[in-house]
N, C-alpha and C positions, 0 to 999 in steps of 0.2 A: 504493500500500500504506500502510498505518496504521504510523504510528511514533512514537516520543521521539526526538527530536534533543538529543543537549548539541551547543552549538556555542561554542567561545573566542572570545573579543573581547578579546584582553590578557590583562588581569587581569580579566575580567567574563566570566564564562560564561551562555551563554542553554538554559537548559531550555526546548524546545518541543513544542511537540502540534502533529501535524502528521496526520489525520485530517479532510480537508476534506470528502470525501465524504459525512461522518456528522454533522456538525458540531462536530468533532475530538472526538468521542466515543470514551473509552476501552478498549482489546480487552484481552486477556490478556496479548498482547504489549508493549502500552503499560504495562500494571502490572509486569512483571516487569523492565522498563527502569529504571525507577525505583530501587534501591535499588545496584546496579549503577554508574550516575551517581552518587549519594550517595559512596561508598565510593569512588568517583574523583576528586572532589570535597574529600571530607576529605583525601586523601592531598596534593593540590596545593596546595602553601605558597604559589604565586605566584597563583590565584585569590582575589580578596578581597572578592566578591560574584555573586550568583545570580540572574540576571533570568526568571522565568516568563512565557514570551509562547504566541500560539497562530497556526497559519496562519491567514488571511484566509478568514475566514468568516462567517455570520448569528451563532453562538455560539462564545466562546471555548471553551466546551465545555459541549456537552450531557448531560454524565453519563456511565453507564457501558452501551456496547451493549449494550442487549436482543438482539438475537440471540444476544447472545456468549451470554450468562448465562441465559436463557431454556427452555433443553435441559436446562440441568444439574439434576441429582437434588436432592432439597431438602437432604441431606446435605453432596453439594459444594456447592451456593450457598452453604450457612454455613460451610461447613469452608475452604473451597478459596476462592475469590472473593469474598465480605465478609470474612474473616479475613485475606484476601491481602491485597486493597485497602486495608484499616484498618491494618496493619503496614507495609505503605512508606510510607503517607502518614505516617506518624506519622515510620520515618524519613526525611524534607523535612521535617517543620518541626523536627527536632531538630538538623535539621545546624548545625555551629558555623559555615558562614558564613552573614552575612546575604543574605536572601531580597526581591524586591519581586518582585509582580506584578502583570501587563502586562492590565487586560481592556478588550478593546476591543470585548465584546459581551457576550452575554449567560452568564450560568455559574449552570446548574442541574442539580441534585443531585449528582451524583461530582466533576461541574466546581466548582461551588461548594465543593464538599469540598477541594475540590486548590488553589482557590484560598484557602481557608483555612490549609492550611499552611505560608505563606509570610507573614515579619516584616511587612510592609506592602503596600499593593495601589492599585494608581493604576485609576480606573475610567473610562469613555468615558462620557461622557452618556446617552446611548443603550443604555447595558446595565442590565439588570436581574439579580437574583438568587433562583433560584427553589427549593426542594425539590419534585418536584412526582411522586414515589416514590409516593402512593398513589393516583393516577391508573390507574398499572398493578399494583397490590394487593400492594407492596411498602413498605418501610420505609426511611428514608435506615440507612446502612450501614457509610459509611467518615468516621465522626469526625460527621458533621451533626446529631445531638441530643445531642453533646460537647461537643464543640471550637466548635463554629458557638455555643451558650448562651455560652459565655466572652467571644466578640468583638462578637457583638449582641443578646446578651441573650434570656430565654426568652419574652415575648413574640412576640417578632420573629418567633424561630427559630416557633413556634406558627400564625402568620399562614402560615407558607410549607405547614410539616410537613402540619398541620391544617385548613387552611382554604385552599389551594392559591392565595395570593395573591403577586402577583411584590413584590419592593422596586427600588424604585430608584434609580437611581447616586444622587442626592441626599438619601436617607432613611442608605443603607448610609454617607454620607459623614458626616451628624448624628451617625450611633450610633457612628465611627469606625472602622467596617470599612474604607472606604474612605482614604487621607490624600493626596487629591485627586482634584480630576475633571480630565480635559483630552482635547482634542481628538485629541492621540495619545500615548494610554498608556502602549507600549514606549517611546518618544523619550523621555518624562519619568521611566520605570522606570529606563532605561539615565545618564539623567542623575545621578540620586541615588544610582544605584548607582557612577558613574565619581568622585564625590564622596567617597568614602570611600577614595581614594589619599591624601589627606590626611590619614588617620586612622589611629593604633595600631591594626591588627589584631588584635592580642592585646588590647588594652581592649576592644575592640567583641565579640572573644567572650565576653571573660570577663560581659560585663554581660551580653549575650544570654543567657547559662548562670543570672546571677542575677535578670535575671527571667524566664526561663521555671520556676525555682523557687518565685521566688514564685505564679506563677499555676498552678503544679499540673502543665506540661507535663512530663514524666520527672522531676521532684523529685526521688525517691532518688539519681540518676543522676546531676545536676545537682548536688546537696551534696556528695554524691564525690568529683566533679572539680573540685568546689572544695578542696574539704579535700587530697585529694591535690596539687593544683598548689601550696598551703602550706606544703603537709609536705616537697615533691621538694628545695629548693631547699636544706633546713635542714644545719648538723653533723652530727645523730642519722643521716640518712640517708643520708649518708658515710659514716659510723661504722658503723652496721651493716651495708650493702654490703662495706664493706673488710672486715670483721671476718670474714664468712659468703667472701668470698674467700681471705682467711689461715686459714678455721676453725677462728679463737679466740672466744672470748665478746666482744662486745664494750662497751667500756667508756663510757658514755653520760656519767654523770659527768664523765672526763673530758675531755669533747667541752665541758660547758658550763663549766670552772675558767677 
């Protein structure tokens, strides 16, 4: 049967696709796992990074199953399954831990998508990166003439959309899609990710938060939680906490004498 795996490793959690049948191509069921994990994910203080891997197969994922999607009314494909897809994938790359993912083969269109949502991506030689959506007179869907223009650029993204040509591992590693090639991708994903025990967890979010602002991902969101995480710590918001407990006015003044 087709599924998502979260699986622990300590402090490293593995999101995996586990669809070998298809070439861990995405079902409905696989997409609605996803936000689900996220939301499990946030909640665990003792996780402090996110490994993306896939079972052992020709592709780390080939996208999102045509069968799945292929019945549906042209109403739910847009309402229902590109609206779906594009909303959990967005929340994965927003989650405040950091993300690497694992490709040890090839990842095109949903896959490419999914591997897009994740901080960094270790690539296997041998894998390429495709859109290749209007082969079957479709459009990419879930973030691929977004998200994908941000990471390599609209060129690139234009070779795949448009002109149905693969990249790979050492082109995606130039434009810096990729931040290395190696012979085994999880090994080295799981490395870098076990690397950050060493590090403030809370620095690592908080910079995650400020540049995914910078570069447009959830910005409004992103500025928020900065400005709130500023503001939580201050007098003022003692002060007016206590005050709305006593409900008296409270006096801000003086909070700063």
């Amino acid at each position: 049967m087709s599924a998502l795996h979260l699986i622990r490793h300590g402090a490293i959690a593995e999101l995996k696709l586990d669809n070998p049948a298809k070439l861990n191509a995405f079902t409905l069921d696989m997409l609605k796992a996803v936000e689900p994990f996220c939301d499990e994910l946030e909640r665990d203080a003792s996780i402090l990074a996110v490994v993306i891997t896939a079972e052992e197969s020709k592709a780390f994922c080939a996208g999102a199953d045509i069968l799945e999607w292929s019945e549906l009314s042209p109403y739910d494909f847009a309402r229902h399954w590109v609206r779906e897809g594009h909303r959990v994938f967005d929340r994965l790359a927003r989650l405040s831990k950091p993300t690497v993912a694992a490709l040890g083969a090839h990842a095109f269109g949903g896959g490419l998508e999914f591997a897009a949502t994740a901080d960094i991506r270790v690539m296997a030689l041998r894998a390429t990166l495709a859109l290749p959506e209007a082969s079957v007179g479709i459009v990419p869907g879930w973030s691929g003439t977004q998200r994908l223009i941000r990471l390599l650029g609209e060129p690139m993204v234009k070779e795949m959309a448009l002109f149905g040509r693969r990249i790979s591992a050492e082109r995606a590693y130039a434009a810096g899609f990729a931040a290395e090639i190696s012979d085994d991708p999880a090994s080295a994903a799981f490395e870098m990710a076990e690397k950050l025990a060493d590090k403030s967890s809370r620095a690592v979010e908080v910079a995650k938060y400020m540049i995914h602002a910078a570069v447009g991902e959830d910005r409004s969101a992103m500025i928020e939680a900065l400005g709130s995480g500023m503001i939580s710590p201050t007098e003022d918001r003692n002060e007016g906490v206590t005050a709305f407990r006593e409900k008296r006015k409270p006096n801000f003044l003086e909070v700063k004498s």
